[in-house]
Kinemage of the C-alpha trace (Angstrom):
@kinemage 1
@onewidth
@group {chain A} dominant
@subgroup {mainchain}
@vectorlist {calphas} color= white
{ca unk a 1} P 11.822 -24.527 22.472
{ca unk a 2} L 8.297 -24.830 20.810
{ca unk a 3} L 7.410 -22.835 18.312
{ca unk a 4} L 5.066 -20.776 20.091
{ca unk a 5} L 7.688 -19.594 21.993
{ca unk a 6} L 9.728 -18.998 18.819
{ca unk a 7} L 6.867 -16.721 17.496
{ca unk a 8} L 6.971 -14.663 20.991
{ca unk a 9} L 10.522 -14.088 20.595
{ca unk a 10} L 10.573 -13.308 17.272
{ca unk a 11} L 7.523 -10.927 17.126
{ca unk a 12} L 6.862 -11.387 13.380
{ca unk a 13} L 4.107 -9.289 11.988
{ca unk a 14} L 2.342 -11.074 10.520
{ca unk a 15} L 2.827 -14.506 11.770
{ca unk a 16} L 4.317 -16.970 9.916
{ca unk a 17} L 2.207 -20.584 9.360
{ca unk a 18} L 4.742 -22.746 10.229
{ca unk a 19} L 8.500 -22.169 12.761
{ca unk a 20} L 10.196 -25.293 12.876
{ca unk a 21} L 12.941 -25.971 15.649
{ca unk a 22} L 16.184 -27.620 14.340
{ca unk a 23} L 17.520 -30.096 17.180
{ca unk a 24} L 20.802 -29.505 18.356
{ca unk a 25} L 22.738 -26.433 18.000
{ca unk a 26} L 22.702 -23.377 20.488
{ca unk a 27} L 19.652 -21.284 21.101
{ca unk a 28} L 21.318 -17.629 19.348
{ca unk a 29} L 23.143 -17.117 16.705
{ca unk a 30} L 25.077 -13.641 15.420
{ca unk a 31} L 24.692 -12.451 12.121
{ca unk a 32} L 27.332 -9.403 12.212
{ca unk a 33} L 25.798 -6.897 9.513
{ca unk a 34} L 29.472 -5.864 8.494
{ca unk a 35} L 30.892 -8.812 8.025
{ca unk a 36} L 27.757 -10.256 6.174
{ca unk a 37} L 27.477 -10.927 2.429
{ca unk a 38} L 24.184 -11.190 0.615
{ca unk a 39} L 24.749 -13.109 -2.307
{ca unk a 40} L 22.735 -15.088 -5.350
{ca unk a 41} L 23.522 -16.693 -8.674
{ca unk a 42} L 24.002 -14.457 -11.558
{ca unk a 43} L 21.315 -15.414 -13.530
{ca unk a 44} L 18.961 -15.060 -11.479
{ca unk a 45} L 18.495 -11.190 -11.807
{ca unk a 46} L 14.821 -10.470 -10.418
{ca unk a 47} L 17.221 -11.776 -6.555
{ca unk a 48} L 18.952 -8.109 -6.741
{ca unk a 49} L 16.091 -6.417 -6.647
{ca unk a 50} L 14.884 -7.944 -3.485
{ca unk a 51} L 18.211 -7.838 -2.089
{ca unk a 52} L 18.977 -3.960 -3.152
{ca unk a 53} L 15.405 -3.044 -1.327
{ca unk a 54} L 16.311 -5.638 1.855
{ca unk a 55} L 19.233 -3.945 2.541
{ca unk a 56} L 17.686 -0.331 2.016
{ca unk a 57} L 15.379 -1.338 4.910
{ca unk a 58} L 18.247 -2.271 7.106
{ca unk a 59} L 20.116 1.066 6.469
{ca unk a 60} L 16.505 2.947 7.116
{ca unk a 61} L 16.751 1.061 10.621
{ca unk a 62} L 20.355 2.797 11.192
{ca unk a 63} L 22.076 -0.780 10.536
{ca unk a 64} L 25.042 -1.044 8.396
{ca unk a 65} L 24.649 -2.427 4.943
{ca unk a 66} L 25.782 -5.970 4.198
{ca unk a 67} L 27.615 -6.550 0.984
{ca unk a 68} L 25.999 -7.286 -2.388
{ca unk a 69} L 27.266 -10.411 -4.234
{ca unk a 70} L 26.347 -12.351 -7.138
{ca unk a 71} L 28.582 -14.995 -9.397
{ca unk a 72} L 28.517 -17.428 -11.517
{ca unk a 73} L 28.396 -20.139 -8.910
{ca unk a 74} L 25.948 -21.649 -7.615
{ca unk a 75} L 24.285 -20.636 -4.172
{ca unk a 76} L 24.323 -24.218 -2.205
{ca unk a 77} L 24.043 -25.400 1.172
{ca unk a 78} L 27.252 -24.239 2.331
{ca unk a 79} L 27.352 -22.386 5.648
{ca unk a 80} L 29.845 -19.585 5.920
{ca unk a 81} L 29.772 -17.282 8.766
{ca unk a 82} L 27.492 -14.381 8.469
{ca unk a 83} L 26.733 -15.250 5.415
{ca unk a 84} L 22.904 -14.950 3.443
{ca unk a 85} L 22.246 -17.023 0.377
{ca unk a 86} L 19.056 -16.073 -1.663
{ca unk a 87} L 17.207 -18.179 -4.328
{ca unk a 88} L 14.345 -18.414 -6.451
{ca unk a 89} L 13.204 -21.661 -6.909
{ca unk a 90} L 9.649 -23.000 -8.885
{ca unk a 91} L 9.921 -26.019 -6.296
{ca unk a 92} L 9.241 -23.961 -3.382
{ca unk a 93} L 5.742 -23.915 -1.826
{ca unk a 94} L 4.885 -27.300 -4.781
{ca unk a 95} L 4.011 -29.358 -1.848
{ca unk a 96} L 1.511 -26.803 -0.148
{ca unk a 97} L 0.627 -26.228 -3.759
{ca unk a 98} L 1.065 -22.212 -2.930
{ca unk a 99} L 2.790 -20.255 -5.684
{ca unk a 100} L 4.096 -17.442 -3.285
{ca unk a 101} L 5.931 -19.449 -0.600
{ca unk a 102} L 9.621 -18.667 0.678
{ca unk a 103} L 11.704 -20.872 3.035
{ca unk a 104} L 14.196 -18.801 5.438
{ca unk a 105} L 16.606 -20.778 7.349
{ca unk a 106} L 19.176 -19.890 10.279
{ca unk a 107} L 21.707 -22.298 10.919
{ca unk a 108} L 25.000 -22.041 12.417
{ca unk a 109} L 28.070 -21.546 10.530
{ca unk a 110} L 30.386 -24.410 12.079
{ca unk a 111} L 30.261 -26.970 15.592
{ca unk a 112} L 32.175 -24.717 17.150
{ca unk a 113} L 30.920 -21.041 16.246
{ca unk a 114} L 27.799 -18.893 16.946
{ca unk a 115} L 27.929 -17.169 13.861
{ca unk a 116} L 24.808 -17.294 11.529
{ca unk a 117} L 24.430 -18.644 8.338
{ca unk a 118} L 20.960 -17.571 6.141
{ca unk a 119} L 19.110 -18.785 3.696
{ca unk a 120} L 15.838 -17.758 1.977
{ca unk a 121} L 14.520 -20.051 -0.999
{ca unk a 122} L 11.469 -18.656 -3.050
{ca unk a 123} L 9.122 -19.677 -5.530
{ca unk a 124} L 9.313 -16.108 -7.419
{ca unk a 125} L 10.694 -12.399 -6.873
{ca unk a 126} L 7.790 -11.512 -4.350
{ca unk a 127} L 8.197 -14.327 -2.379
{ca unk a 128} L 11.516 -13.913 -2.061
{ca unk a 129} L 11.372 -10.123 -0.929
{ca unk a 130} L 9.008 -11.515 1.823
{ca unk a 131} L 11.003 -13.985 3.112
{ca unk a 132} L 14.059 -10.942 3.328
{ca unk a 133} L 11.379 -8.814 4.822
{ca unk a 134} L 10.742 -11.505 7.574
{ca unk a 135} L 14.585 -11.253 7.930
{ca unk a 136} L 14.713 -8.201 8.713
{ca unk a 137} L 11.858 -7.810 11.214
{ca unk a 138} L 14.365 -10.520 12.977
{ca unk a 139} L 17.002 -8.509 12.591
{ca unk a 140} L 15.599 -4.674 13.675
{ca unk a 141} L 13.539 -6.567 16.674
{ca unk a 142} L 13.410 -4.088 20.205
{ca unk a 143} L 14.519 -6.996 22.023
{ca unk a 144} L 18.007 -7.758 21.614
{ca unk a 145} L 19.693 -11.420 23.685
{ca unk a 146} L 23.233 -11.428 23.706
{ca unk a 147} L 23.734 -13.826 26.220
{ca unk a 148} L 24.904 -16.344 23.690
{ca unk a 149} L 26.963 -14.122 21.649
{ca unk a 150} L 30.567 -15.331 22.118
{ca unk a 151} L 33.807 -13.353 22.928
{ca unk a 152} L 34.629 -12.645 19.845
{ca unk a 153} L 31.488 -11.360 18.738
{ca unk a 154} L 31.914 -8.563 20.944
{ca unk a 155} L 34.283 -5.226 20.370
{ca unk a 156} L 36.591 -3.493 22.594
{ca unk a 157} L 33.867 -1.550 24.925
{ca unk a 158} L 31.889 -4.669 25.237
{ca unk a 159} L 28.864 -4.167 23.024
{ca unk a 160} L 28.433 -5.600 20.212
{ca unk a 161} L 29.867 -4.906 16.704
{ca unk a 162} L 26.865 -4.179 14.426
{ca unk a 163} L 25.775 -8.114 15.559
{ca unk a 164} L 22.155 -9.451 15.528
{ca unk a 165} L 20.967 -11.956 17.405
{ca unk a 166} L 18.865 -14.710 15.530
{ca unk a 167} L 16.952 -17.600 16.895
{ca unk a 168} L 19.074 -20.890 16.105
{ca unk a 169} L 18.352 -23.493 14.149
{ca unk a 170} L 14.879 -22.555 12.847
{ca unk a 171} L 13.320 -22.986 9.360
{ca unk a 172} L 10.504 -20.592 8.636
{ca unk a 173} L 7.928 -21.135 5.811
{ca unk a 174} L 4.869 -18.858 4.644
{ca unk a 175} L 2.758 -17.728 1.950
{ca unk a 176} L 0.244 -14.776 1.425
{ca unk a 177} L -3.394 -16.289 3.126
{ca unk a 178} L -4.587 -13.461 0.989
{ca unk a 179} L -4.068 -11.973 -2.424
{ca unk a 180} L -4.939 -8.987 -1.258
{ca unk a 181} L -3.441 -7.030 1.535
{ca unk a 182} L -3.926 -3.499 1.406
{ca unk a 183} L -2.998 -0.275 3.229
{ca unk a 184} L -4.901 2.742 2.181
{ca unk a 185} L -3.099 6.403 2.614
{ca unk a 186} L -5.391 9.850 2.594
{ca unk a 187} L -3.111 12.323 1.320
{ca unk a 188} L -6.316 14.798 1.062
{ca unk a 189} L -7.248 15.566 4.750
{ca unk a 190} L -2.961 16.330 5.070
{ca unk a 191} L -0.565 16.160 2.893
{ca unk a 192} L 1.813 13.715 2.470
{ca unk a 193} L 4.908 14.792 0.983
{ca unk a 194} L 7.015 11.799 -1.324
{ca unk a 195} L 9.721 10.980 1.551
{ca unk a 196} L 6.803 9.913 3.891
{ca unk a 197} L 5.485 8.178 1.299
{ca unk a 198} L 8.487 6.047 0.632
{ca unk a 199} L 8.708 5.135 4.415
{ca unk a 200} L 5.032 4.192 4.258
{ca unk a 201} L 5.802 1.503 1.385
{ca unk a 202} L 8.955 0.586 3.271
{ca unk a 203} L 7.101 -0.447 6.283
{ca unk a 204} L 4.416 -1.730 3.884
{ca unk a 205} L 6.976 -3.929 2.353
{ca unk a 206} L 8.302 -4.807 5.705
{ca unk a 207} L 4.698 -6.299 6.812
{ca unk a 208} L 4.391 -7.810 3.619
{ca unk a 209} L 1.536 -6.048 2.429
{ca unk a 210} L 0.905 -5.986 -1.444
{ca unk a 211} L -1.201 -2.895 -2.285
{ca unk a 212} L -1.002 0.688 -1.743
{ca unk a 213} L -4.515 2.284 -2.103
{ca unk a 214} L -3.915 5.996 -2.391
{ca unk a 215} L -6.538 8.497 -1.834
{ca unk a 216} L -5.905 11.638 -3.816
{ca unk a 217} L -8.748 13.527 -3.974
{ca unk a 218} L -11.412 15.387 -1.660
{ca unk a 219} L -13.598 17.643 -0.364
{ca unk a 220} L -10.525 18.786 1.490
{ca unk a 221} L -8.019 18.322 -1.151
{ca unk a 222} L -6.867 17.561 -4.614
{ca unk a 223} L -3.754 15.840 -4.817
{ca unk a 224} L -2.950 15.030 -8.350
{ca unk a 225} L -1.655 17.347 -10.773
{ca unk a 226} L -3.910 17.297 -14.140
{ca unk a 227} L -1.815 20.024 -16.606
{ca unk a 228} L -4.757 20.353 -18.437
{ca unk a 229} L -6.554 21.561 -15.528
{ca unk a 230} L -3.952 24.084 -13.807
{ca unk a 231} L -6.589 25.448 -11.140
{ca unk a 232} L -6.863 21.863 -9.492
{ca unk a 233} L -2.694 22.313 -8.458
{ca unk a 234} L -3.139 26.047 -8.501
{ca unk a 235} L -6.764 26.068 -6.405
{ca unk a 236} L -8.120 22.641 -4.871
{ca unk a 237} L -5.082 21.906 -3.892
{ca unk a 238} L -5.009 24.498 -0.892
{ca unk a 239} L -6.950 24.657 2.009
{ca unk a 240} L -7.141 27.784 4.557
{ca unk a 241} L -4.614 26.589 7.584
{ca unk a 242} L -6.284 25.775 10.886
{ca unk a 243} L -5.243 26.332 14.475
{ca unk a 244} L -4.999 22.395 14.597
{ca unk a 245} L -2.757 22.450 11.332
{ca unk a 246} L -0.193 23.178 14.027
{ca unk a 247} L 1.639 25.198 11.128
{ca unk a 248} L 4.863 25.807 13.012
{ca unk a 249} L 5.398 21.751 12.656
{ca unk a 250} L 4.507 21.812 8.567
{ca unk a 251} L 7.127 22.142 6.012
{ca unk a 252} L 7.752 25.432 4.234
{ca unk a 253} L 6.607 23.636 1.155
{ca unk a 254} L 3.497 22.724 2.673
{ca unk a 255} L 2.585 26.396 3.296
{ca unk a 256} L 1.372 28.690 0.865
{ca unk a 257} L 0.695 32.089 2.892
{ca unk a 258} L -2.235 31.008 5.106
{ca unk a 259} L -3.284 28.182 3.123
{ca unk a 260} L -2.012 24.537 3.951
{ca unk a 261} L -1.404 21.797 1.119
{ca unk a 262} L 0.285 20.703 -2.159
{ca unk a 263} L 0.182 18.309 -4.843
{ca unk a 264} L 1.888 15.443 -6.629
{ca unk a 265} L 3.704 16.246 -10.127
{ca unk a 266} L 3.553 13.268 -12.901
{ca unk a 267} L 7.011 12.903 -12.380
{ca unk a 268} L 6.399 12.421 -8.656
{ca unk a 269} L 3.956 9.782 -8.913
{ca unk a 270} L 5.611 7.667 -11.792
{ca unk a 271} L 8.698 7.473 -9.041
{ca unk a 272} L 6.109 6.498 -6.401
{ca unk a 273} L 4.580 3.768 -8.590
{ca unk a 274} L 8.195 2.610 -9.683
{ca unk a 275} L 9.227 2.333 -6.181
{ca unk a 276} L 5.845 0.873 -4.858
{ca unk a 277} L 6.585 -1.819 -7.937
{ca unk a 278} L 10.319 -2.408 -6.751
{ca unk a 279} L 8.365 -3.536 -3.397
{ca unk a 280} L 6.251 -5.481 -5.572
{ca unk a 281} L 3.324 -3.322 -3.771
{ca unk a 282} L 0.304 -2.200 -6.151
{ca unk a 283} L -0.679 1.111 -6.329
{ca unk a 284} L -4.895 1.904 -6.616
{ca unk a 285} L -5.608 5.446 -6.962
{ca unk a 286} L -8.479 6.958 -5.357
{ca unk a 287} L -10.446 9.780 -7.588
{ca unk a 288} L -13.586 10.713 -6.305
{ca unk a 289} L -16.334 11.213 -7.995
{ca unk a 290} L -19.298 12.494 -8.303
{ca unk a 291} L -19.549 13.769 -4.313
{ca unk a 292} L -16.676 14.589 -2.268
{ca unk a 293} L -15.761 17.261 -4.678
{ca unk a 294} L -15.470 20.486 -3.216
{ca unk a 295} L -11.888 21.012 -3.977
{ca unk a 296} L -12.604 20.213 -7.494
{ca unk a 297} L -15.704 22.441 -7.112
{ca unk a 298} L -13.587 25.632 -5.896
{ca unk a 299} L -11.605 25.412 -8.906
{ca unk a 300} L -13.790 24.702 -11.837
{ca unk a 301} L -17.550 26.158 -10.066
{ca unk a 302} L -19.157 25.273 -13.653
{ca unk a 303} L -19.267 21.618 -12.273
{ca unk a 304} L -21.902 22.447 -9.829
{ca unk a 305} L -25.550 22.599 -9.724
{ca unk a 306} L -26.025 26.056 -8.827
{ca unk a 307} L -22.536 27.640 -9.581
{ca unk a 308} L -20.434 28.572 -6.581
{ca unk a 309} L -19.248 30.110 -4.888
{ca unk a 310} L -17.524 26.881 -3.498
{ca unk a 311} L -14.678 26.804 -1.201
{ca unk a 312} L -11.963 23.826 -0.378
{ca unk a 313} L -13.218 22.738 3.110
{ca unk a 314} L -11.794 22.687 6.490
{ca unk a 315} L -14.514 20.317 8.005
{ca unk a 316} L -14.837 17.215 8.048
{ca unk a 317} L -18.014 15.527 7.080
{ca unk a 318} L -20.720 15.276 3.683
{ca unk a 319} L -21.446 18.294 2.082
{ca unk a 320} L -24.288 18.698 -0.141
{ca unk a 321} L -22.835 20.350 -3.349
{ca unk a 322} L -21.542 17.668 -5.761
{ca unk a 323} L -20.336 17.222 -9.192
{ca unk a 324} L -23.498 17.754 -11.541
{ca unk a 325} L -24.701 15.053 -13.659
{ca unk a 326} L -26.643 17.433 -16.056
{ca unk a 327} L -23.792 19.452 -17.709
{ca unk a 328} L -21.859 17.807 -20.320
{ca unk a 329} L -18.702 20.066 -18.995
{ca unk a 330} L -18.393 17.588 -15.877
{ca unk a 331} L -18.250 14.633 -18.263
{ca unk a 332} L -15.496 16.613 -20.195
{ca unk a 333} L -14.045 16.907 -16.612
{ca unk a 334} L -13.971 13.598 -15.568
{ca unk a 335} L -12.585 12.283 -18.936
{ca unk a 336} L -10.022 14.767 -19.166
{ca unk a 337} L -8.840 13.584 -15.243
{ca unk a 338} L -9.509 9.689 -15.559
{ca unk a 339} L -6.873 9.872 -19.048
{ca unk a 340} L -4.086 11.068 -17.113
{ca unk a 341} L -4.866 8.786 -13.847
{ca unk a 342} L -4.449 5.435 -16.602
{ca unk a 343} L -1.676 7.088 -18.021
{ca unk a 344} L 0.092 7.383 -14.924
{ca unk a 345} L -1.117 4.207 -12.698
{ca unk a 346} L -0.501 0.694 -14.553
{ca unk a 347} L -3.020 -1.401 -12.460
{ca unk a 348} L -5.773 -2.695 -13.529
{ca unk a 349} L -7.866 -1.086 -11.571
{ca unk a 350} L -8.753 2.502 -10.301
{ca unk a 351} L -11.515 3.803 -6.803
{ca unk a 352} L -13.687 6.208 -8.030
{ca unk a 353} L -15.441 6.292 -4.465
{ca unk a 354} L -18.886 6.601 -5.557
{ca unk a 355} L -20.032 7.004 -1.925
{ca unk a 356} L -21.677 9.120 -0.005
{ca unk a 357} L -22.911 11.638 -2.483
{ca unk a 358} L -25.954 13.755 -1.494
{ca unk a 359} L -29.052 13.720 -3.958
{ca unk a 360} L -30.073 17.532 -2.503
{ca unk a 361} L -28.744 19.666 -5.022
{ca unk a 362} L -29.872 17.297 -7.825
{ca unk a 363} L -33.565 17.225 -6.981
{ca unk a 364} L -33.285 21.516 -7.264
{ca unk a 365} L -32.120 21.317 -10.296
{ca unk a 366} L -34.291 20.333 -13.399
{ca unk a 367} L -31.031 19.435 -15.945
{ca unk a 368} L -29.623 17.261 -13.367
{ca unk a 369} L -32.355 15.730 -12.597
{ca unk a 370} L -33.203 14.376 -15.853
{ca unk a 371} L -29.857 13.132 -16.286
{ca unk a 372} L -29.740 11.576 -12.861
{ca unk a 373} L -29.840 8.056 -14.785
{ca unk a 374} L -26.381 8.510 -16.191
{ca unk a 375} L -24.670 7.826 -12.827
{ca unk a 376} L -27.227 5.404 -11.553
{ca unk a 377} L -28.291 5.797 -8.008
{ca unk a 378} L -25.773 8.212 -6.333
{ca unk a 379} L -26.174 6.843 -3.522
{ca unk a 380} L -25.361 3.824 -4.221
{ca unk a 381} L -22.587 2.172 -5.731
{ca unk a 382} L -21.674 3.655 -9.130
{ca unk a 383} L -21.324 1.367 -11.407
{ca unk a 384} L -18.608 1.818 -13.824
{ca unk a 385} L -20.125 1.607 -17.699
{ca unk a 386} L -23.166 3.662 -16.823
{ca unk a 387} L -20.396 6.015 -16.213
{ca unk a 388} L -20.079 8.257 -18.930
{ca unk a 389} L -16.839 9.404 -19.167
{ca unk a 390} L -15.795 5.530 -18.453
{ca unk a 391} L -17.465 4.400 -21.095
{ca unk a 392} L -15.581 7.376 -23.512
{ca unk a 393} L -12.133 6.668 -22.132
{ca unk a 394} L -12.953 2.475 -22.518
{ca unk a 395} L -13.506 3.375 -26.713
{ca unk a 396} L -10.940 6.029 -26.786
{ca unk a 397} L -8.600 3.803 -25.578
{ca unk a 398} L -9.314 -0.047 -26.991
{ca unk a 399} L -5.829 0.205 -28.852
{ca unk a 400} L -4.120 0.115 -25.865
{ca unk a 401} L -4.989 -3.738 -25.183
{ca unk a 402} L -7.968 -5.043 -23.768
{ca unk a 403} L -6.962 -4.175 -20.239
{ca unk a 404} L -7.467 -0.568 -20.738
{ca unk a 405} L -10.795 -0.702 -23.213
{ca unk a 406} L -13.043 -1.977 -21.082
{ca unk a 407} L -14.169 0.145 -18.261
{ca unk a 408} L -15.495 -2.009 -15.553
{ca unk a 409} L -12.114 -4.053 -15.227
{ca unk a 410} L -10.252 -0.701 -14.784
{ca unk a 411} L -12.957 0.403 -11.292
{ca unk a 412} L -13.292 -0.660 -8.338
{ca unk a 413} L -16.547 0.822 -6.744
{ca unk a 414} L -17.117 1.464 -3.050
{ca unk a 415} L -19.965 2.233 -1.230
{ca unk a 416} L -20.329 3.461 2.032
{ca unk a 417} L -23.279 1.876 4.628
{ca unk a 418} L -25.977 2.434 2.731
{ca unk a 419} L -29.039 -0.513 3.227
{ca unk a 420} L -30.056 0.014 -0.557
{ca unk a 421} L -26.307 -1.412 -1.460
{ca unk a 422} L -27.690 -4.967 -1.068
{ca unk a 423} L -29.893 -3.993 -4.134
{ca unk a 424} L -26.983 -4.208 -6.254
{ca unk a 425} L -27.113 -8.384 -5.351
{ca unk a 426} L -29.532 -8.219 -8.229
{ca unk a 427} L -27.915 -7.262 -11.353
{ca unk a 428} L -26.226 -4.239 -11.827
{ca unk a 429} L -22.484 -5.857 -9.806
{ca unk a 430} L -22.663 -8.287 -12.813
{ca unk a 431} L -20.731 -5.228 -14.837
{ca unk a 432} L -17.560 -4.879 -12.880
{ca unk a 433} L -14.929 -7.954 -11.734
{ca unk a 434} L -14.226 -6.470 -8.195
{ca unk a 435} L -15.550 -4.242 -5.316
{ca unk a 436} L -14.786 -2.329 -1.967
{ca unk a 437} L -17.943 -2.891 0.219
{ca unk a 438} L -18.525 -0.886 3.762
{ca unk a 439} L -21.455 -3.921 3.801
{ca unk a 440} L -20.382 -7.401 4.291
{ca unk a 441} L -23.817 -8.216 3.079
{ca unk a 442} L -22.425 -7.382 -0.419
{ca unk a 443} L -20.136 -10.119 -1.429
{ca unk a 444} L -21.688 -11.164 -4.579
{ca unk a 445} L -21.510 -14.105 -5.756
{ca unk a 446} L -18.322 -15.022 -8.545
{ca unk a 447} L -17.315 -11.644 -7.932
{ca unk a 448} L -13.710 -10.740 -5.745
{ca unk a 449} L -14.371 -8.726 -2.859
{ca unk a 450} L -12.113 -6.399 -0.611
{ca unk a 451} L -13.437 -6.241 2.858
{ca unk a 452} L -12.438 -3.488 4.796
{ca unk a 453} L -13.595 -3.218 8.478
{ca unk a 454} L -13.799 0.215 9.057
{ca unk a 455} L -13.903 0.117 13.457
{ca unk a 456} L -10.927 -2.465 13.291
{ca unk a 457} L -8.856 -1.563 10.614
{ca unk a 458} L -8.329 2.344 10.897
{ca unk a 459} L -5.089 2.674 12.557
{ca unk a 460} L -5.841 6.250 13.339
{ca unk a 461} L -8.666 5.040 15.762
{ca unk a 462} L -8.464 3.148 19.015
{ca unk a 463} L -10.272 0.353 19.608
{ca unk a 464} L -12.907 0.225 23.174
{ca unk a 465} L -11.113 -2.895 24.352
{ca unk a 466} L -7.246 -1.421 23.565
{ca unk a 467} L -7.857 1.836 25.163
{ca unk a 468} L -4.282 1.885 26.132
{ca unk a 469} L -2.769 1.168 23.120
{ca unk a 470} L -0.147 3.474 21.356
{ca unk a 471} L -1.069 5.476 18.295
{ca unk a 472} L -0.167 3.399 15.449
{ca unk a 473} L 0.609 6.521 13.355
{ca unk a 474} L 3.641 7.204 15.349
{ca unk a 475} L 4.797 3.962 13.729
{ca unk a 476} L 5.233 6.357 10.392
């Protein structure tokens, strides 16, 4: 079989670079999920945490569990039944000279029997997970081939005991084409309570993307609980409930009267960054700033230009009342909200949106006006140390290491299609190491980039040439 026809089979998402066929040997083999032992060299400790988080995925699938093994002995090329043997190994990937390449092999277990034997080498921990995720796309596959599944692979009613069927022999190699491979998550528009969440970074994991970015605030929304500001969890966190909230199909906890929302605790969002990091899956928060802000507006009204009243909205769309850049109390804001985000979010780096933020209630206002230059253009992108309360938090904290003192490695800027964003190509991007353009225009030069193709990437949005295809959020 070639290995295009291996790759239809399989259905790997996404695919692999290289399937090699093994001659000989019979097309399937069974891997029976009861019977089967996962199992890795003791000393090799970061293997049990991509085993512990392969074999959560297979229970989320409604398979059974395999056991978990590790010893003192060392994980060779033997080939017992049903058995998977996991690795970390520098070599892998030295050839391709890629750092993040796994090898997953199926073989059978003897001449005469169609059970499977796996193996997944890896150059590190990440790797490795990968190459267990690719595993189990194989195993939880829709289509299911039994024709080669001998007798006694097969219980007393004829089905089949808890067995998958694998392609046999194959070797599978890959390695990330890029570092970056993001899924972003607005929690503001709805509300996403922490159990969705942890099936989102499951099937995250499962696709082998790498970073989470999570959008947690909005004009409909504020997601993150700041104690020092009780009215964001108390205020901007609620939203009136619409007809389309459909509120006989939202949790109890999601439902506050007639309003429709909630919030994340600390304690709720340390336990989705530890088990984002057990994925090895980054996790950017999103805090916008200065527009999209009516939320934040409804419960602190001194951060406006004129004063309120402000309301959390229920449309969608650009509204002109933003944060104002002539009061020293929304610097006080920001700085107050941006020390808790790097206290609770290890990356490097944090979205502070800068986009689509309306000049209209600036230009009536004669304070905010004049201090219109401390957030640049707010139109365009904002760069991050003419961003006061940056700038504050960089000083405040420079004893915390050089990865938290300096302001314009912790942002990553967006901007959203705005022509005047190619005027940042002369000077200003040379402040911050990264960006999220709407504008492909706008990958600078020595600088990383994250594209993100708005009409082809949203899964929430079909495509003219897929009108038929099934909404991808069902997926979740």
């Amino acid at each position: 079989m070639e290995c295009d026809s291996l790759l239809a089979i399989v259905s790997l998402v996404p695919q692999p670079r290289t399937v090699e066929r093994h001659p000989a040997a019979t097309e399937i083999v069974v891997l029976n999920l009861e019977r089967a032992s996962v199992h890795w060299h003791s000393e090799q400790r970061d293997v049990a945490s991509a085993a512990h988080v392969f074999v959560s995925l297979l229970e989320s699938f409604g398979l059974p569990r395999p056991r978990l093994e590790s010893s003192n002995v060392a994980v060779d090329d033997s080939q017992a039944p049903h058995s998977i043997s996991l690795q970390i190994d520098a070599a892998v990937g030295s050839d391709s000279g890629n750092t993040n390449e796994y090898e997953l092999t199926v073989s059978r277990a003897g001449l005469d029997d169609a059970s499977a034997s796996v193996r997944v080498r890896a150059s590190n921990a990440a790797a490795l997970l990968n190459g267990l995720c690719t595993l189990a796309q194989l195993l939880t596959a829709e289509t299911r081939d039994a024709s080669s599944v001998t007798d006694a692979e097969v219980d007393a009613d004829g089905a089949l005991a808890h067995s998958r069927p694998l392609p046999c022999a194959m070797t599978i190699r890959d390695a990330p084409r890029f570092a970056w491979r993001g899924l972003h998550l607005d929690c503001c528009r709805h509300f996403m309570p922490v159990p969705f969440i942890e099936r989102f970074l499951d099937l995250a994991a499962l696709h082998k993307f790498n970073v989470f970015h999570w959008h947690l605030t909005e004009d409909q929304g504020w997601r993150l609980e700041i104690p020092r500001l009780p009215e964001l969890a108390a205020v901007a966190a609620w939203r009136p409930l619409l007809p389309s909230d459909r509120a006989d199909a939202i949790p109890s906890t999601m439902v506050r009267g007639n309003e429709y929302g909630g919030f994340y605790t600390h304690e709720q969002v340390r336990h989705i960054v530890a088990y984002a990091a057990e994925r090895h899956i980054r996790v950017i928060p999103e805090i916008e700033m200065p527009g999209h802000a009516s939320a934040a507006l409804a419960a602190y009204p001194h951060l406006g230009c004129t004063g309120g009243p402000y309301a959390v909205e229920t449309r969608w769309g650009v509204f002109d009342d933003v944060m104002c850049a002539g009061k020293e109390s929304t610097f006080a804001f920001l700085e107050t909200v941006l020390e808790d985000v790097v206290s609770l979010f290890p990356d490097e780096l944090i979205h502070i949106g800068g986009d689509e933020c309306p000049t209209v209630r600036v230009h009536t206002h004669t304070t905010a006006t004049t201090a219109v230059h401390h957030w640049t253009d707010m139109r365009a992108c904002v760069v991050p140390e003419t961003l006061e309360p940056l700038c504050r938090l960089s000083r405040a904290n420079a004893h915390r290491g050089p990865h938290r003192c300096q302001a314009a490695s912790l942002v990553l800027c967006g901007s959203h299609r705005d022509t005047r964003q190619e005027s940042l190509g002369q000077g200003r991007h040379r402040l911050g190491r990264a960006a999220r353009c709407w504008r492909q225009s706008a990958r600078w030069s020595g600088h990383h980039v994250v594209a993100r193709h708005q009409g082809r990437r949203a899964l929430d949005r079909s495509r003219p040439s897929c009108r038929h295809e099934p909404d991808l959020t069902l997926l979740l």
